[in-house]
DODRENMAR-326666 format. One record per atom (N, C-alpha, C): residue number from 1; residue in three letters; x, y, z. Coordinates in nm, 2 decimals. Atoms other than C-alpha are relative to their C-alpha. Layout:
REM residues N
    nr   rest       px       py       pz
   NUM    ala        X        Y        Z
...
This chain:
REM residues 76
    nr   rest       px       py       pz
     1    unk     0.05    -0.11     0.07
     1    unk     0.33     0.72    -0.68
     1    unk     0.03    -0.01    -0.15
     2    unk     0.01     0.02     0.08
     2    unk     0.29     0.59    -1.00
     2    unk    -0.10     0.10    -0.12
     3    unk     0.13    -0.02     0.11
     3    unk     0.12     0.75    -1.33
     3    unk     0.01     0.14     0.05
     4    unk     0.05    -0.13     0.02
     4    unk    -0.03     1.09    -1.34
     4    unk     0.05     0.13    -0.01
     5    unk    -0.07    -0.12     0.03
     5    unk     0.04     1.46    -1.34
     5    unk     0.11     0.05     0.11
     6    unk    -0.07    -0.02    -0.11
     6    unk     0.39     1.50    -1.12
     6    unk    -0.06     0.16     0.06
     7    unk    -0.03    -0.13    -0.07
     7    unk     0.36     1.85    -1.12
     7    unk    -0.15     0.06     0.10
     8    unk     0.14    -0.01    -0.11
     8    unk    -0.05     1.89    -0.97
     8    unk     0.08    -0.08     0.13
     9    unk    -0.04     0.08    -0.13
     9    unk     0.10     1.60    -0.71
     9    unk     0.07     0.08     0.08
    10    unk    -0.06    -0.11    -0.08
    10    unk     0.37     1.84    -0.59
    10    unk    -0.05     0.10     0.06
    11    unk     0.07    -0.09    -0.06
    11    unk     0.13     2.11    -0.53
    11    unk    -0.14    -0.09     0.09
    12    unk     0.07     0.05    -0.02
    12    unk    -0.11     1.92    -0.42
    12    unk     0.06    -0.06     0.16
    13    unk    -0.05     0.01    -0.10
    13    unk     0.14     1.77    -0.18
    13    unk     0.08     0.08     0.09
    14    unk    -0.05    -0.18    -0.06
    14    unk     0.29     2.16    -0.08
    14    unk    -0.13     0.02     0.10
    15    unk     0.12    -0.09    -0.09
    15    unk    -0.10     2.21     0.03
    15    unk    -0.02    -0.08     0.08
    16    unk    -0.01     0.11    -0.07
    16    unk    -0.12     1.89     0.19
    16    unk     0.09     0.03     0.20
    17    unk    -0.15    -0.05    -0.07
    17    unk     0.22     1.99     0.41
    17    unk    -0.07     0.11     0.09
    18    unk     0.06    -0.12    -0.06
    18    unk     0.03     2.33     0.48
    18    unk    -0.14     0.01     0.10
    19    unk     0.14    -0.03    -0.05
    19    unk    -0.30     2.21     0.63
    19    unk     0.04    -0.06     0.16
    20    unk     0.02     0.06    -0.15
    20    unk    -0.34     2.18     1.01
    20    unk    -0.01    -0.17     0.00
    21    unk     0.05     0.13    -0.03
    21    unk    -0.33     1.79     1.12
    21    unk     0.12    -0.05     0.07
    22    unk    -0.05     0.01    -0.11
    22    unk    -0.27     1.57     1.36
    22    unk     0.18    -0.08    -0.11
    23    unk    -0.14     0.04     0.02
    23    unk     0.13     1.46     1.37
    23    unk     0.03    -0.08    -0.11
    24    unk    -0.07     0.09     0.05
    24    unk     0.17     1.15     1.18
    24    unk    -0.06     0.03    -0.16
    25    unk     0.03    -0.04     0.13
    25    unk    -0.07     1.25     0.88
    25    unk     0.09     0.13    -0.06
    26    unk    -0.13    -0.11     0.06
    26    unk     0.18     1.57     0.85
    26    unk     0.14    -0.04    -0.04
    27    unk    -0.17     0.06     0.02
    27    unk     0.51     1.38     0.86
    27    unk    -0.05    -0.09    -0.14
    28    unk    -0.02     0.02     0.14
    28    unk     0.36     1.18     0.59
    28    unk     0.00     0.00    -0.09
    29    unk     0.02    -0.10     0.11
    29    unk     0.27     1.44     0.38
    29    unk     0.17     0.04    -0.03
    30    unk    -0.14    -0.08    -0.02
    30    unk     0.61     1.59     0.44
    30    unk     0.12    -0.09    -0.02
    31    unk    -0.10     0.11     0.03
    31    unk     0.80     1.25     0.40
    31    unk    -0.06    -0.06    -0.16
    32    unk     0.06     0.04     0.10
    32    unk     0.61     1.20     0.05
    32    unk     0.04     0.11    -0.10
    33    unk    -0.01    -0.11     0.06
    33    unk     0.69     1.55    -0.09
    33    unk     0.14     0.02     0.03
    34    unk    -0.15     0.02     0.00
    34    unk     1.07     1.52    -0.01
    34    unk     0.03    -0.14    -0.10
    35    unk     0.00     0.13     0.10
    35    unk     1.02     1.15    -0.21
    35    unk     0.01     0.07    -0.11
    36    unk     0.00    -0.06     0.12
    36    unk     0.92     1.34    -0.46
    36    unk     0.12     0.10    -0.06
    37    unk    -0.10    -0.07     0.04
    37    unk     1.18     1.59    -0.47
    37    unk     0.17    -0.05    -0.04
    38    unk    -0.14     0.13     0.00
    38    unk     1.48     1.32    -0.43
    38    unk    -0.03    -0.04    -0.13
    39    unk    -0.02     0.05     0.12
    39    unk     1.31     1.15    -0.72
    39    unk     0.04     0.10    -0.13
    40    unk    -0.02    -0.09     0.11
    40    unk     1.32     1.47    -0.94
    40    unk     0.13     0.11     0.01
    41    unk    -0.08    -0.06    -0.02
    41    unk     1.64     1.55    -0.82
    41    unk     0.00     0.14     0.01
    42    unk    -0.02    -0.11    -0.06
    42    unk     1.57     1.86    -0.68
    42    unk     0.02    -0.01     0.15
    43    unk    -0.05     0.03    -0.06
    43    unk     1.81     1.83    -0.43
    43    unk    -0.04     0.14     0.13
    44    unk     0.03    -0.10    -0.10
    44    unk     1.78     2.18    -0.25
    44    unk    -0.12     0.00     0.08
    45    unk     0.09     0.03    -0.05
    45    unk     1.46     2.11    -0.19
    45    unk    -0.07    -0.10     0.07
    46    unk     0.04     0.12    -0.07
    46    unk     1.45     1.76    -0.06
    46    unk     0.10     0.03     0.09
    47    unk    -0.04    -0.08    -0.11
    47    unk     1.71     1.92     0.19
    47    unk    -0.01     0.10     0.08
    48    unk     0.10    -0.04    -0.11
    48    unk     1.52     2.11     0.32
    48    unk    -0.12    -0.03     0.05
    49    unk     0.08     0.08    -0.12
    49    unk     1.25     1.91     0.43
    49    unk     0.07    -0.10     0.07
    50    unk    -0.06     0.09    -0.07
    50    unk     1.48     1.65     0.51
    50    unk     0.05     0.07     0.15
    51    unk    -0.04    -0.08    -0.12
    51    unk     1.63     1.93     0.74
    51    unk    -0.11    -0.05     0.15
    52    unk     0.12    -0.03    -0.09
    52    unk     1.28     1.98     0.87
    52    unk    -0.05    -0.15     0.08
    53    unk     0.06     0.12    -0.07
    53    unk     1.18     1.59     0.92
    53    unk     0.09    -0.06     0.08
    54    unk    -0.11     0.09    -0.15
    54    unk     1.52     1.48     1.11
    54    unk    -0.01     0.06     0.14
    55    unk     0.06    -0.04    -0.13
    55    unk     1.40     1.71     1.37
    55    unk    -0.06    -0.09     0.09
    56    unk     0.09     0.08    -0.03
    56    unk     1.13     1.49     1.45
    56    unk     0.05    -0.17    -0.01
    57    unk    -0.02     0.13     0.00
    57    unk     1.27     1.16     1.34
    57    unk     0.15     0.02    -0.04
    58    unk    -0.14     0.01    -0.02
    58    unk     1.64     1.21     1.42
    58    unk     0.09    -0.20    -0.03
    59    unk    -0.08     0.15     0.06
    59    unk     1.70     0.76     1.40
    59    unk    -0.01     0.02    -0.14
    60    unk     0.08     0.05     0.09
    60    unk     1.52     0.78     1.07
    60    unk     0.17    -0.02    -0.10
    61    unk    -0.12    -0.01     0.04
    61    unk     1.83     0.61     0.87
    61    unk    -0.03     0.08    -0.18
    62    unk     0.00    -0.06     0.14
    62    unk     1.71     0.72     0.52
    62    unk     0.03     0.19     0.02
    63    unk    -0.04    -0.08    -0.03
    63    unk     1.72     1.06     0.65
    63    unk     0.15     0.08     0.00
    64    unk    -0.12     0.00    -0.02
    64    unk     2.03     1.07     0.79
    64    unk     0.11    -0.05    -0.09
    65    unk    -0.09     0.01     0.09
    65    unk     2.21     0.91     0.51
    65    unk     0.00     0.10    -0.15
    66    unk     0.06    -0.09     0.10
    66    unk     2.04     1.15     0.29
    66    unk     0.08     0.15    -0.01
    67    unk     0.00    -0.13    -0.03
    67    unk     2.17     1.46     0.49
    67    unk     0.14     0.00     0.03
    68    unk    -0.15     0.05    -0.03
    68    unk     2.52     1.28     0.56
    68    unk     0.13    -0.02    -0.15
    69    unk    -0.05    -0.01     0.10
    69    unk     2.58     1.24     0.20
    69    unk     0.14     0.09    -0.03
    70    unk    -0.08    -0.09     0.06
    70    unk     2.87     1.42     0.04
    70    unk    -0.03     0.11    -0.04
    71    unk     0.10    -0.13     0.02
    71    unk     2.63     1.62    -0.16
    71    unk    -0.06     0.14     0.08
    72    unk     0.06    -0.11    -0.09
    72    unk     2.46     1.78     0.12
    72    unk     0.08     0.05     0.09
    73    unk    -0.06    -0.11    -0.06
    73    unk     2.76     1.96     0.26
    73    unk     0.00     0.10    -0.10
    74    unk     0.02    -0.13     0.14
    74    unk     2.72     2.16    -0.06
    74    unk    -0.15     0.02    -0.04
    75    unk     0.13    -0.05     0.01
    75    unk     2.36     2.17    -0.03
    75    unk     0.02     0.14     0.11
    76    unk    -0.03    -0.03    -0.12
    76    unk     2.43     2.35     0.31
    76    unk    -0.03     0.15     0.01
């Protein structure tokens, strides 16, 4: 996700998130718009999708080291 306007992307990837579809096009919306929030260090917010995608993908190790961190007992 190189180049353009972060902040349309994020909304863009919020409406994305929000539209009915099948399973794996939703997780990747929802694992793309947590990317984004990790990169722009908005931490509360990429913990709570993170929350929401280890549900579903409990091995996933980026996840889990994400949510295991130090940090995220004080996201909590």
């Amino acid at each position: 996700m190189g180049g353009g306007n972060r902040k349309r992307a994020l909304i863009d990837l919020r409406e994305a998130v929000g539209i009915e579809s099948d399973f794996f096009t939703h997780a990747e919306a929802e694992f793309a718009l947590w990317n984004m929030h990790v990169r722009d260090r908005d931490m509360t917010q990429a913990t709570e999708i993170a929350r929401r995608l280890v549900h579903d993908f409990p091995d996933n190790p980026e996840l889990a080291a994400f949510l295991s961190a130090p940090e995220a007992s004080a996201r909590r």
